[in-house]
Structures are given as structure tokens and as C-alpha cells.
C-alpha beads as a LAMMPS data file, in Angstrom:
LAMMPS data file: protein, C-alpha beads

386 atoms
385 bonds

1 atom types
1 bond types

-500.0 500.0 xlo xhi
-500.0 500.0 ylo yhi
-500.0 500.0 zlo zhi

Masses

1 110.0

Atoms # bond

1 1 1 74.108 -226.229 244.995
2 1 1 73.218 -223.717 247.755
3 1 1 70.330 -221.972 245.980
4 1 1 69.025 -225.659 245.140
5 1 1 69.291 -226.529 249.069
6 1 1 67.283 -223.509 250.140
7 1 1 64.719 -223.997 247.342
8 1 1 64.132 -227.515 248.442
9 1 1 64.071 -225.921 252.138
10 1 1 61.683 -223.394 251.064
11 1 1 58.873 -225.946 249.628
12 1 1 59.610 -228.262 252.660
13 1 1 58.414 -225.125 254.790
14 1 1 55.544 -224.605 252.669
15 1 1 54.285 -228.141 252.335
16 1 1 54.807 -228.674 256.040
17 1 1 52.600 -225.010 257.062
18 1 1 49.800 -225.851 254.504
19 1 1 49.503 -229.743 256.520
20 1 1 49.194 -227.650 259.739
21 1 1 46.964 -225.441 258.304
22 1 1 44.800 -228.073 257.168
23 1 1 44.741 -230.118 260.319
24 1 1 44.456 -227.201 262.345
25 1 1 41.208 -226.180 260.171
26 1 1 40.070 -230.013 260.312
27 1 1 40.037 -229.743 264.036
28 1 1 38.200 -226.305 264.235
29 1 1 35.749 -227.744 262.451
30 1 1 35.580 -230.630 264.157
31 1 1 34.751 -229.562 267.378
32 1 1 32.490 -226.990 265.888
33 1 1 30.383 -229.473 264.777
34 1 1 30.640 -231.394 268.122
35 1 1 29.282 -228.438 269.655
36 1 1 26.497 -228.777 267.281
37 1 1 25.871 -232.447 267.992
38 1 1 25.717 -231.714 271.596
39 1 1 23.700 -229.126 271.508
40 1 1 21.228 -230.657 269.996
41 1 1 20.895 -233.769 271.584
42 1 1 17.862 -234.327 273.616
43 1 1 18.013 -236.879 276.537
44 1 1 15.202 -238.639 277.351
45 1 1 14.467 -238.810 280.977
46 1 1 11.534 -239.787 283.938
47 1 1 10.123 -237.202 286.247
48 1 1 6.814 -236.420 288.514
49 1 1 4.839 -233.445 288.743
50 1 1 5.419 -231.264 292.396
51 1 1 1.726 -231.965 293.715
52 1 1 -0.142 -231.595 296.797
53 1 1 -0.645 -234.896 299.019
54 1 1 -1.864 -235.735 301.844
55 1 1 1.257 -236.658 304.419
56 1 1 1.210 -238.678 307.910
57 1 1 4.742 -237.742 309.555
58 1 1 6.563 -240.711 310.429
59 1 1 9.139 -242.069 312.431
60 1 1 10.851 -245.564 311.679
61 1 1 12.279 -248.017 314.239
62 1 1 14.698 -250.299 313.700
63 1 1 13.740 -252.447 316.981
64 1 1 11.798 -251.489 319.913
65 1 1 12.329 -253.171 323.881
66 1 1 8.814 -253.277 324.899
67 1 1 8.715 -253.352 328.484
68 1 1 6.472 -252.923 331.835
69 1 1 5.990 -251.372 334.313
70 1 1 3.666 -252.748 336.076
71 1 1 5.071 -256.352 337.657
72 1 1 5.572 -258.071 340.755
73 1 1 7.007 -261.073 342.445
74 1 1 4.429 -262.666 344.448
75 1 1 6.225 -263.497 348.057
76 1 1 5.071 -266.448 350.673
77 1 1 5.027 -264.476 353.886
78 1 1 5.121 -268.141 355.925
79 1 1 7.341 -271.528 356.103
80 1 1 6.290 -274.261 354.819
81 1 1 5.635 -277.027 351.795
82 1 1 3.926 -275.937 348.604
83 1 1 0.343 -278.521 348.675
84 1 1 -0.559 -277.166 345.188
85 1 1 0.894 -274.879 342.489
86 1 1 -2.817 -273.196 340.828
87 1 1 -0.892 -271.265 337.687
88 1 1 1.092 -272.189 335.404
89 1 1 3.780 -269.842 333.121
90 1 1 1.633 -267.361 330.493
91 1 1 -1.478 -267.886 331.998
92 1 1 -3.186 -264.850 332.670
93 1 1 -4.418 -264.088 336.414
94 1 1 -7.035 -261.604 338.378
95 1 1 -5.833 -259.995 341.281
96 1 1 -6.588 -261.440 344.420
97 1 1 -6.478 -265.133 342.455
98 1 1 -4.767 -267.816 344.407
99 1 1 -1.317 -268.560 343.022
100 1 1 -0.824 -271.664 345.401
101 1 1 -1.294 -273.049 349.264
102 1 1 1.116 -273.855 351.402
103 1 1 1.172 -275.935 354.476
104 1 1 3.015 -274.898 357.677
105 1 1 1.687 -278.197 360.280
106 1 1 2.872 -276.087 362.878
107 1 1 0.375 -273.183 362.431
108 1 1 -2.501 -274.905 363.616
109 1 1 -1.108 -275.673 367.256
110 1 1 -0.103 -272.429 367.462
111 1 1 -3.153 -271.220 366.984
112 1 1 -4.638 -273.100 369.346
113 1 1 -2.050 -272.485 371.923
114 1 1 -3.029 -268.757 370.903
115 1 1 -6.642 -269.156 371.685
116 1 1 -5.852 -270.682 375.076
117 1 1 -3.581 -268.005 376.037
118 1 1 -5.778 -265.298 375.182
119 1 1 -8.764 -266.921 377.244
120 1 1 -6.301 -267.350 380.458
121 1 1 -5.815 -263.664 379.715
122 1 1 -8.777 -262.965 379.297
123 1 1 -9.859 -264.813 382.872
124 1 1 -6.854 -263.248 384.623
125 1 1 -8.112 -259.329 383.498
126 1 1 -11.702 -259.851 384.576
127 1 1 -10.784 -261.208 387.894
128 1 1 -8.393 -257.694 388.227
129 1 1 -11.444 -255.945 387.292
130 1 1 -13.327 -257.231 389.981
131 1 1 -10.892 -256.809 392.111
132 1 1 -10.382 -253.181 391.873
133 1 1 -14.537 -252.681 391.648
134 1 1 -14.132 -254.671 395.458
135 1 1 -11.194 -252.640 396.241
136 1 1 -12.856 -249.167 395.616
137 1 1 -16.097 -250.275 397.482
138 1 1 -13.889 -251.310 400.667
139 1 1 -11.704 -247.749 400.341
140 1 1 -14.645 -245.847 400.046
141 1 1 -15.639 -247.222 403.811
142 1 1 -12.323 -247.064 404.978
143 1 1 -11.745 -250.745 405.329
144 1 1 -8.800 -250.726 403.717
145 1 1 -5.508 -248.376 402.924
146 1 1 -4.628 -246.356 399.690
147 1 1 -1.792 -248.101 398.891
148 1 1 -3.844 -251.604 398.723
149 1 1 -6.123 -250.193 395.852
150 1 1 -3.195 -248.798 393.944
151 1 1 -1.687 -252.402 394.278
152 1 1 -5.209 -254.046 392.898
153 1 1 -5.304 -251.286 390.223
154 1 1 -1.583 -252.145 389.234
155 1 1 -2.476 -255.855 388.801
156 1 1 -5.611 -254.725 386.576
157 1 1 -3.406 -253.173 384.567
158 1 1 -0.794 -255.510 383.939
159 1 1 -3.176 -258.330 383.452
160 1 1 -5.166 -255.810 380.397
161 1 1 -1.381 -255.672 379.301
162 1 1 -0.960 -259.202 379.143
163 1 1 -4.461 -259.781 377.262
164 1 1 -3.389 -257.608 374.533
165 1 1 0.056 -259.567 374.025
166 1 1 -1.766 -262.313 374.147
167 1 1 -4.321 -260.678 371.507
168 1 1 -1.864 -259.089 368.649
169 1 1 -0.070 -262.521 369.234
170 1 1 -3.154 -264.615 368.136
171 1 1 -3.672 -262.070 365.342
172 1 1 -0.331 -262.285 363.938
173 1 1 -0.898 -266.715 364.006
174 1 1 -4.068 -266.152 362.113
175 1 1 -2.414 -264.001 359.911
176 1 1 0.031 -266.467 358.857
177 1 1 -2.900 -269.419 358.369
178 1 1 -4.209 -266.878 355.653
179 1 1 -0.729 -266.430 354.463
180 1 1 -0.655 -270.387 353.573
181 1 1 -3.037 -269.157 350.586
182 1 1 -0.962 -267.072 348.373
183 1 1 -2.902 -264.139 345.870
184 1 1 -2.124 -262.315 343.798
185 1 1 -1.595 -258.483 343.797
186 1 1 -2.063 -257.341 340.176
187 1 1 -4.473 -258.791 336.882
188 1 1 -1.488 -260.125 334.453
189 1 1 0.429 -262.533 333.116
190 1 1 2.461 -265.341 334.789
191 1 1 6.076 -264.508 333.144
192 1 1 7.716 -266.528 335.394
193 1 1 7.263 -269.541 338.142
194 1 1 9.970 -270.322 340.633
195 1 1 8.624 -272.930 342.330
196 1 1 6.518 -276.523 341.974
197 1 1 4.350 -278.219 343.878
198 1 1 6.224 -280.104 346.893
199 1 1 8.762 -277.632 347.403
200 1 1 9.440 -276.552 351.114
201 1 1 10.092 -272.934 350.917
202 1 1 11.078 -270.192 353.663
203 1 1 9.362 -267.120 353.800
204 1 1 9.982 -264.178 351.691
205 1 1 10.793 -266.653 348.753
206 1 1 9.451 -265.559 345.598
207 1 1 6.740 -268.120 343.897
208 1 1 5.918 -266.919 340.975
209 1 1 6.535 -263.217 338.779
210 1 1 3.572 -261.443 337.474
211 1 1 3.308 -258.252 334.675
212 1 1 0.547 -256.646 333.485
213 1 1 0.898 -256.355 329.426
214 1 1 -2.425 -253.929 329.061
215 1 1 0.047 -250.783 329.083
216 1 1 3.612 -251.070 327.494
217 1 1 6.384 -248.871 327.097
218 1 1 10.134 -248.754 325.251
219 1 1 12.859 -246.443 325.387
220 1 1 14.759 -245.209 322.161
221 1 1 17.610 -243.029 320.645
222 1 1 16.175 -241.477 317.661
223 1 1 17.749 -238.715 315.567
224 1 1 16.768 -235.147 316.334
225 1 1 15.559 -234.597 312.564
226 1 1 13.359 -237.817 313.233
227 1 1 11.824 -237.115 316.647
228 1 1 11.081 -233.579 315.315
229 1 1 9.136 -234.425 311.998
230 1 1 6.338 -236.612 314.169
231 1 1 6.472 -233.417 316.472
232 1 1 5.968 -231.357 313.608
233 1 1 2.213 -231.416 313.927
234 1 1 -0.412 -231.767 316.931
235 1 1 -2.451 -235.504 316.664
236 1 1 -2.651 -239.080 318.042
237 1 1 0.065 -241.326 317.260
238 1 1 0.019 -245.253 316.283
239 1 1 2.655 -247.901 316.277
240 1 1 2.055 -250.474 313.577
241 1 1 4.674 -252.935 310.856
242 1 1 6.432 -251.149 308.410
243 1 1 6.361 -254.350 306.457
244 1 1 4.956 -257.616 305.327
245 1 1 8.316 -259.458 306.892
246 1 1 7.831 -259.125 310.850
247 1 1 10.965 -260.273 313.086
248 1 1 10.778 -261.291 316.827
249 1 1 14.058 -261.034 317.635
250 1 1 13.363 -261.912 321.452
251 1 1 10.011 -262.711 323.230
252 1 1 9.938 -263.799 327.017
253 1 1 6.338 -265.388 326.451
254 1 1 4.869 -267.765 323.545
255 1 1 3.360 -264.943 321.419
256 1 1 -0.339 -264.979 321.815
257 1 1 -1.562 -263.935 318.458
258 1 1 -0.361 -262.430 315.193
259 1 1 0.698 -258.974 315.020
260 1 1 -0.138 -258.119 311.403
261 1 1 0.672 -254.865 309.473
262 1 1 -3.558 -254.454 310.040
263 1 1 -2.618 -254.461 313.664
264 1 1 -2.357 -250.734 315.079
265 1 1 -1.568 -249.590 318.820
266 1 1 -2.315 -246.327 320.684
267 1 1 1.177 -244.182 321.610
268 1 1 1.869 -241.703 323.428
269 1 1 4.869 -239.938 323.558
270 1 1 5.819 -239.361 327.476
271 1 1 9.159 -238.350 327.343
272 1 1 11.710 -236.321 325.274
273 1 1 15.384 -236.066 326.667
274 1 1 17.104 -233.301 326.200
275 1 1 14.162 -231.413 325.339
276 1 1 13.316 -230.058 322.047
277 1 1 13.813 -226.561 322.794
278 1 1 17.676 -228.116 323.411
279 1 1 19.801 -228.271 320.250
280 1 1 21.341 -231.991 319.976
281 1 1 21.833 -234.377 317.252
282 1 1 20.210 -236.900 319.223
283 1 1 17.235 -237.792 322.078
284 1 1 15.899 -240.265 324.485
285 1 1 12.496 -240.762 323.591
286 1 1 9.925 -242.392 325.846
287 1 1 6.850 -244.189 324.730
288 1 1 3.676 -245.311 326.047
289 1 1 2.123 -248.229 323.980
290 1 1 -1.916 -249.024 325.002
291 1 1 -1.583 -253.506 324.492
292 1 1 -4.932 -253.882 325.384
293 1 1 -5.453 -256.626 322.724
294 1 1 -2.884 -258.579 324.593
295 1 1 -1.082 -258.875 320.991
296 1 1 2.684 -257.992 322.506
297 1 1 4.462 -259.787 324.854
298 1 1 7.869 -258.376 326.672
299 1 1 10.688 -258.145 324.497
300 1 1 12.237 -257.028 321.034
301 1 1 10.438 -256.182 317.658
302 1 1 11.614 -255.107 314.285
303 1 1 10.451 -253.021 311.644
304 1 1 8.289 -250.469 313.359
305 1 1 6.926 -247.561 312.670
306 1 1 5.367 -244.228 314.939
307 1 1 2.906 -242.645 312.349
308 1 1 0.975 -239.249 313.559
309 1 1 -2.756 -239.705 312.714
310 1 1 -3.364 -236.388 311.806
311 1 1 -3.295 -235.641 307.976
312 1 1 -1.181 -233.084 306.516
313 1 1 -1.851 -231.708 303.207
314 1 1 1.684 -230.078 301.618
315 1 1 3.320 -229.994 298.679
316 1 1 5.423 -232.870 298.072
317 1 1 8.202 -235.187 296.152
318 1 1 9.312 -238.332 296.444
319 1 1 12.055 -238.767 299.021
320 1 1 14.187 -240.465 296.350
321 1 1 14.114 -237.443 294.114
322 1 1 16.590 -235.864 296.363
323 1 1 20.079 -236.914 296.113
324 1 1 21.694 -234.752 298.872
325 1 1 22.151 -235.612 302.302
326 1 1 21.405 -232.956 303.600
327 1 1 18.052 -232.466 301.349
328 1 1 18.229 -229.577 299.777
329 1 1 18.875 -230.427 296.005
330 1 1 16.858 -232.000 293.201
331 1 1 17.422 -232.248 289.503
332 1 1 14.460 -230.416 287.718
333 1 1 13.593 -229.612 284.257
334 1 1 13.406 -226.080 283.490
335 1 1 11.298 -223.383 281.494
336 1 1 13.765 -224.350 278.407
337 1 1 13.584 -228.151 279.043
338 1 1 17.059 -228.504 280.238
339 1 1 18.440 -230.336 282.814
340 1 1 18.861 -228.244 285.902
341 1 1 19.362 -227.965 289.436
342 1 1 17.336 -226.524 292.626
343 1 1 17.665 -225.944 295.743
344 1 1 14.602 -226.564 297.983
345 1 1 13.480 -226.230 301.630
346 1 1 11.860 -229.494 303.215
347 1 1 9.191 -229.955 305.703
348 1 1 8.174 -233.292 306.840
349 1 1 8.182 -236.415 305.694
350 1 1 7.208 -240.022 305.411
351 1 1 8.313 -243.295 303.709
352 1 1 7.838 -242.133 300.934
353 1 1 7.486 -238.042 300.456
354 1 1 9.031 -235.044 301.780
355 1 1 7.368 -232.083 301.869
356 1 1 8.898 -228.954 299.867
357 1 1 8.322 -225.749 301.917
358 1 1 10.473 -223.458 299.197
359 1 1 12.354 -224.043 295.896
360 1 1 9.616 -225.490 293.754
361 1 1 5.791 -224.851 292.978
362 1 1 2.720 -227.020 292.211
363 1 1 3.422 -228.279 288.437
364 1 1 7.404 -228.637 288.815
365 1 1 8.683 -231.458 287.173
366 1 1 11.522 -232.992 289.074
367 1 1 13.587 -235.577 288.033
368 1 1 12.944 -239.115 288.844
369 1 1 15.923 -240.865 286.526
370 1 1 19.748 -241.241 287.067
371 1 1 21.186 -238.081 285.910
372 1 1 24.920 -239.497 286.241
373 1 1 27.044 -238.187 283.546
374 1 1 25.029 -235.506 282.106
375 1 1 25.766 -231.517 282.214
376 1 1 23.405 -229.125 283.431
377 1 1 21.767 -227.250 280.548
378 1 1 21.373 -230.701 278.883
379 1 1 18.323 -230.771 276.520
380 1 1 16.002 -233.401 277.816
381 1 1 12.535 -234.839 277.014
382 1 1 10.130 -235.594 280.055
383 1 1 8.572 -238.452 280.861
384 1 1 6.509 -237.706 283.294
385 1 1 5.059 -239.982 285.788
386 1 1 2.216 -240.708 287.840

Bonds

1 1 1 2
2 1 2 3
3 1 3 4
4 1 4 5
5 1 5 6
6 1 6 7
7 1 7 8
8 1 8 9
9 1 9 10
10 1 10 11
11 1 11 12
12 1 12 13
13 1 13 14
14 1 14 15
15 1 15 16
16 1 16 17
17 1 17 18
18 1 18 19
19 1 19 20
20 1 20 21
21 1 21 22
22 1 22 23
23 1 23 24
24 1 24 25
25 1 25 26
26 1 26 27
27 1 27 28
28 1 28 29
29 1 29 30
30 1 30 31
31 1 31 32
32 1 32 33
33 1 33 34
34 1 34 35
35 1 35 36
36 1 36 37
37 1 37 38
38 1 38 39
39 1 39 40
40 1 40 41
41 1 41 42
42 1 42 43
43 1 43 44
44 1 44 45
45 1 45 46
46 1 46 47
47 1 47 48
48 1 48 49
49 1 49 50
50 1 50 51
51 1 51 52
52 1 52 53
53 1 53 54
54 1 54 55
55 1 55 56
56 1 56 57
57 1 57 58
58 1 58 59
59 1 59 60
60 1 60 61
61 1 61 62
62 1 62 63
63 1 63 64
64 1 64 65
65 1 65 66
66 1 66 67
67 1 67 68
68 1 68 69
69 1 69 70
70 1 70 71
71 1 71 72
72 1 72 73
73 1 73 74
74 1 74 75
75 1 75 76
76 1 76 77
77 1 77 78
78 1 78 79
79 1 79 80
80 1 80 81
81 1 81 82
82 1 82 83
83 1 83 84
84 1 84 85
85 1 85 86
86 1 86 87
87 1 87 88
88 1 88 89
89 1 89 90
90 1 90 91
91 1 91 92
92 1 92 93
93 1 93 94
94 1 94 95
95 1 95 96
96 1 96 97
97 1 97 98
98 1 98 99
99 1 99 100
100 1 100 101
101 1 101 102
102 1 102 103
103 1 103 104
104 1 104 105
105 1 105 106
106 1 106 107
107 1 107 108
108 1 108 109
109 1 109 110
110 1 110 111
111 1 111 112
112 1 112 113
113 1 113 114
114 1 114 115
115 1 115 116
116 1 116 117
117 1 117 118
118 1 118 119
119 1 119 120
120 1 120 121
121 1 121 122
122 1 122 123
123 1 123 124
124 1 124 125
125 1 125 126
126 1 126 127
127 1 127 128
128 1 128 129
129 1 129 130
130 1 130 131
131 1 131 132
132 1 132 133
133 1 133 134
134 1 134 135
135 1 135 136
136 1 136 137
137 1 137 138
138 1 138 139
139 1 139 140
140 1 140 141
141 1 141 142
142 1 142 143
143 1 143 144
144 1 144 145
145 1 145 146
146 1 146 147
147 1 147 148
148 1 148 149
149 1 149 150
150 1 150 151
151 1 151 152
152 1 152 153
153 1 153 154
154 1 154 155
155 1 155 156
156 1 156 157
157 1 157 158
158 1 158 159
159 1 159 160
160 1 160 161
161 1 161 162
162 1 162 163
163 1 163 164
164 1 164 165
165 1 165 166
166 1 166 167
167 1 167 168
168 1 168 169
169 1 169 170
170 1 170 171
171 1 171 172
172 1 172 173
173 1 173 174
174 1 174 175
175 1 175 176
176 1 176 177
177 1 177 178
178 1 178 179
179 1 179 180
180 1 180 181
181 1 181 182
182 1 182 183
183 1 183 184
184 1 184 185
185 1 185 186
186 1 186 187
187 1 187 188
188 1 188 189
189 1 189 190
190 1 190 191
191 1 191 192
192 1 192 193
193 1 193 194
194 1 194 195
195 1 195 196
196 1 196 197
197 1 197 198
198 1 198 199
199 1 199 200
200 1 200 201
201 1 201 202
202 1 202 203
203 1 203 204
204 1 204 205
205 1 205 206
206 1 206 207
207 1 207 208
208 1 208 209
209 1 209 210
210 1 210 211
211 1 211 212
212 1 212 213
213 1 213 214
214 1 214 215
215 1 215 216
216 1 216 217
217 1 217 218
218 1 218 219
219 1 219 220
220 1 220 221
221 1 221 222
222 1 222 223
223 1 223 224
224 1 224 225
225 1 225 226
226 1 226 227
227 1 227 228
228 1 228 229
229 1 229 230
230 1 230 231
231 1 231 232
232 1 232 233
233 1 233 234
234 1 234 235
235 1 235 236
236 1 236 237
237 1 237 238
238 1 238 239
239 1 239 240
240 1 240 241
241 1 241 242
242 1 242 243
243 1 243 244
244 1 244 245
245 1 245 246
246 1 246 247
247 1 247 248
248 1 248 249
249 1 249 250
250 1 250 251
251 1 251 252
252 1 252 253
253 1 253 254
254 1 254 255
255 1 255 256
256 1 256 257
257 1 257 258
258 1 258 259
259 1 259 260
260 1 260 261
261 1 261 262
262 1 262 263
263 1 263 264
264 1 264 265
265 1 265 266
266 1 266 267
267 1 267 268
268 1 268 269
269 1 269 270
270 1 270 271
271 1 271 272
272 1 272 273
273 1 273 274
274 1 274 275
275 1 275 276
276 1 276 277
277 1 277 278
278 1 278 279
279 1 279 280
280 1 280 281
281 1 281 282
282 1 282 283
283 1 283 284
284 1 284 285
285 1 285 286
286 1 286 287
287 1 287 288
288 1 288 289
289 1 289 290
290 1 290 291
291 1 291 292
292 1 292 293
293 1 293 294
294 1 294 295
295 1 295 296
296 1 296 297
297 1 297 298
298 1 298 299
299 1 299 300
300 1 300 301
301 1 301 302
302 1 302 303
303 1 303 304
304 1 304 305
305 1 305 306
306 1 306 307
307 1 307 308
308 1 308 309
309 1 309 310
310 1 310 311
311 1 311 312
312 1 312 313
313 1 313 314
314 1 314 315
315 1 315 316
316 1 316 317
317 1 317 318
318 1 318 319
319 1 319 320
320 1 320 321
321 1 321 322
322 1 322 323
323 1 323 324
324 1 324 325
325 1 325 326
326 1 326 327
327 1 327 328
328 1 328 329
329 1 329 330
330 1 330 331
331 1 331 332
332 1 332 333
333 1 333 334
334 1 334 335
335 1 335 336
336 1 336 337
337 1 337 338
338 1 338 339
339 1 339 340
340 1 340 341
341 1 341 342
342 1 342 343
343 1 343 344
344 1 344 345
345 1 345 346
346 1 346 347
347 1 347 348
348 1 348 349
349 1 349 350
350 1 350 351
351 1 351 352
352 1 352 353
353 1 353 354
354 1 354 355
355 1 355 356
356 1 356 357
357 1 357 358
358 1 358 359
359 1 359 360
360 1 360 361
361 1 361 362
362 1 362 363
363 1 363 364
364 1 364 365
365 1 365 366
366 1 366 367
367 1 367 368
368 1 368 369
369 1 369 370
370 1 370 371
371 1 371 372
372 1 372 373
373 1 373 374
374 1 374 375
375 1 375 376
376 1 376 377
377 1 377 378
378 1 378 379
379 1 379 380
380 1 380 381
381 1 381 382
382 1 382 383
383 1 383 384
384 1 384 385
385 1 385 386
């Protein structure tokens, strides 16, 4: 019984070692020929050549305040009641233009009281004159003492005293008849009108707000990486649309005309806080915006771009191409058509290219597809795009 227990043992054992064998051989194989399979698979994938194009640095906006700086109240400098308003809110205005008249009844008497005063002054300081001329000729002969010339001189003198009270007094009345006309004092826009016609007002009341819109400006935090690329290079700038779908968000006038993408304004950039030579992730940046078309009004606009006029030419990619943050990786296909890797040094940039300053040479295929999922070494087959 016991050798027939370890003989049945024994070929249990040896059935059971040539399975594992088997399966152990299946599996080498197996993957072997997995290996294979994968290493011959080609993947088929999109790409563009590294070329040379010609790049205007840009800078994009996500709103801009346009501003002015250039605006005034226009102030009644008399009392009265508002005859007639002249403007009305968005026209435009000339300096020196009459914004309205005012009546002040009470002006008119005093201006002849004025004139009445100033003649009796007048009368009064000719007749001390002549008296001191008389007084002179009778000192001269003796006929009469010092002390009654000095006292004909003092009235002379207090009577040319009282003619030029009388004199600044009329000029300050006549002054406030030409204040009952109201100008002006800049070429603009009427942005806002306090009063209407019939209203008594007091002066230093405000009638009516006036900006000149020929020369613009706005204020914005950009991104040091942002503000640097348009600073890259030496040139004009322009602000223009960065697309066919244009947002007002907030005017303070009707909008006078269109501004299309075909629409392009004169910047300059007056202002960089902290300086550039300052490392910060962030600036202020100042800009002055030439609105001599009259197409902006005060307020907020979307979707704008700063674009430096002056043409770059520099090898380039397409900013998609780059899947790092921090851009300096792209997917390439190598020497042995297999999927690789790179690491590049950018330049500038606009909407739609980056410049490559090291990594890659003219001819360079990167990779324009998804690459999610493969290895690097992959075999792939180029399509390569325009």
C-alpha cells in the first residue's frame, strides 16, 4: 500500500511541474510576442514643421476702463435764473461756446449805480486836483501856510482813493453781466448736464460737465511675462478687437459709431509700475490711447488687444503645441520617427505662435495631436500639416 501511495504521489508531482512548466512557457512567450506587437506598432499622428514667421508681440485684455483726463465742470460765477440751456448731453462743444445765459435783474442797476459812483468820483478827484494846483500857486507867494497845502494834497489823495474803489467796483459788476453768458473752457463732449432751463441757481453751481475724448487713457494689471513680450521689441503699438463678438460692458455716452475689428488706435505705453528692471509677477501699466475718430466713449470694453507694429521674423510653433505651463516642453518626432520629448526655450509670442529661441531647428516636426496614453519611443507616422 505504501509504495502504491508514493507512486501515485510521485506522478501527481510530475503532472502538476510539467502544467507549470507549460504555463510558465505559455506566458514567456506570450509577452514575448507582446513585445513584438508593440514594437512594431506605428501610431499615426498630426504635426507642423518648426518654420520661420513673421510675429507681432501681443498683449490681450480682458477689459479696459477708458478714461480722461482732460474734463471740466463748467461753473456760473453769478446768481440768478437759467433764460436758456444752448447744449444738450453728447453734443460736442468748442471752447469758448456758450453753454447757457443766465439772468441776474439785479445786475443791471448795479451797474448803473456803478457808473454813477464812479463819475461822482471822478468829479470829486478833479476838483482835489485843482485844488492842490491853486494851493501850490498861493504857497509859492506865501499867501497861505504849509500845513493848508498838505491838507488840500491829503483830500487829493483820498478822493484818487475813492475813484479807484469806485473803479475795481464797476469792473467787478461788469464782470458779472459777462458772467450771465456761460462758455466753455475746453472742445469736448457734454457727458453730463445738471441743470434746465428755468432753474434759479447760486453761484459756483455746476451747469453742465465737459471731457475731451480726442486722447484716452486706462490703467491695467497685466502679468509680468505679458507686459514684457510687447516690450520685447522697439515699435509703435495699436489697440484693436481681438474678435468678431465686441462687448460694451459700460458706456457713459450713446456710442457714436461702430468700433469694428478694422478699427485700430494709436498707444502709447506711459507708464510701467514697478519698473521692468524690478522683478515682480505683476505691473501697473499705463496707456495712452490717440481717439481722434471719436469712436470710444468713457467706459469699459472687452476683448482687446495691444499688438506692437513692428514685425519680428523668428522661428516659431503654435502656442498649442506646448503642453507645459511653464513652456518649455513639446512632443516631437525624432531622427527614428518615435515619439519624443524636448525641451525648448521661448521668445515671444502672439495668439497664435511662440517663438522657439533653443531646443528645436528649422524643419522640426512637433507634434500637433493628443499624445495621451502613448510611451515615449512610440513608433509613429507624421502627418504633417500646413
Amino acid at each position: 500500500m505504501k509504495q502504491f501511495y508514493f507512486l501515485t504521489t510521485l506522478v501527481v508531482l510530475v503532472i502538476s511541474s510539467t502544467f507549470i512548466g507549460y504555463g510558465m512557457y505559455l506566458n514567456s512567450i506570450s509577452d514575448s510576442y507582446i513585445e513584438t506587437m508593440l514594437a512594431s506598432r506605428t501610431v499615426s499622428l498630426s504635426g507642423v514643421k518648426v518654420s520661420y514667421r513673421d510675429m507681432y508681440p501681443e498683449l490681450y485684455l480682458d477689459h479696459i476702463n477708458l478714461r480722461t483726463r482732460n474734463q471740466a465742470d463748467v461753473i456760473t460765477e453769478i446768481d440768478g435764473l437759467i433764460e436758456e440751456l444752448y447744449v444738450t448731453y453728447g453734443q460736442y462743444i468748442e471752447r469758448g461756446q456758450q453753454i447757457c445765459k443766465i439772468v441776474n435783474k439785479e445786475v443791471p442797476l448795479a451797474i448803473a449805480k456803478a457808473n454813477t459812483d464812479v463819475a461822482r468820483a471822478e468829479s470829486a478827484y478833479l476838483q482835489s486836483l485843482s485844488n492842490v494846483e491853486r494851493s501850490r500857486r498861493l504857497a509859492s507867494a506865501d499867501a497861505i501856510s504849509k500845513s493848508e497845502l498838505e491838507a488840500s494834497v491829503s483830500q487829493m489823495n483820498a478822493a484818487r482813493a475813492e475813484l479807484e474803489v469806485t473803479q475795481i467796483t464797476k469792473r467787478q459788476i461788469e464782470q458779472q453781466m459777462s458772467s450771465q453768458t456761460v462758455i466753455s473752457p475746453l472742445s469736448g463732449d457734454v457727458i453730463v448736464v445738471y441743470q434746465n432751463s428755468g432753474n434759479f441757481i447760486t453761484r459756483g453751481t455746476p451747469i453742465a460737465m465737459v471731457a475731451d475724448f480726442s486722447k484716452m487713457y486706462f490703467t491695467a494689471m497685466v502679468n509680468d511675462k505679458d507686459i514684457s513680450n510687447i516690450t520685447a521689441i522697439e515699435g509703435s503699438l495699436s489697440l484693436r478687437r481681438r474678435s468678431t463678438i465686441f462687448s460694451t460692458i459700460h458706456t457713459t455716452m450713446p456710442v457714436k459709431s461702430s468700433f469694428s475689428e478694422a478699427t485700430i488706435f494709436d498707444v502709447e505705453i506711459s507708464n510701467i509700475l514697478p519698473p521692468l528692471n524690478e522683478s515682480v509677477p505683476v505691473r501697473t501699466v499705463t496707456c495712452e490711447v490717440d481717439n481722434r475718430l471719436g469712436v470710444m466713449e468713457l467706459g469699459m470694453y472687452t476683448n482687446i488687444i495691444l499688438r506692437r507694429n513692428t514685425v519680428k521674423k523668428a522661428l516659431a510653433i503654435p502656442r498649442a503645441v506646448i503642453y507645459e505651463q511653464d513652456r518649455t516642453r513639446v512632443y516631437v518626432c525624432d531622427e527614428n520617427s518615435k515619439l519624443a520629448i524636448r525641451e525648448i526655450r521661448t521668445g515671444v509670442y502672439d495668439i497664435e505662435y511662440v517663438e522657439v529661441i533653443e531646443g528645436l531647428k528649422e524643419g522640426d516636426v512637433v507634434i500637433t495631436s493628443r499624445v495621451d496614453g502613448l510611451e515615449i519611443g512610440t513608433k509613429i507616422e507624421m502627418n504633417v500639416e500646413e
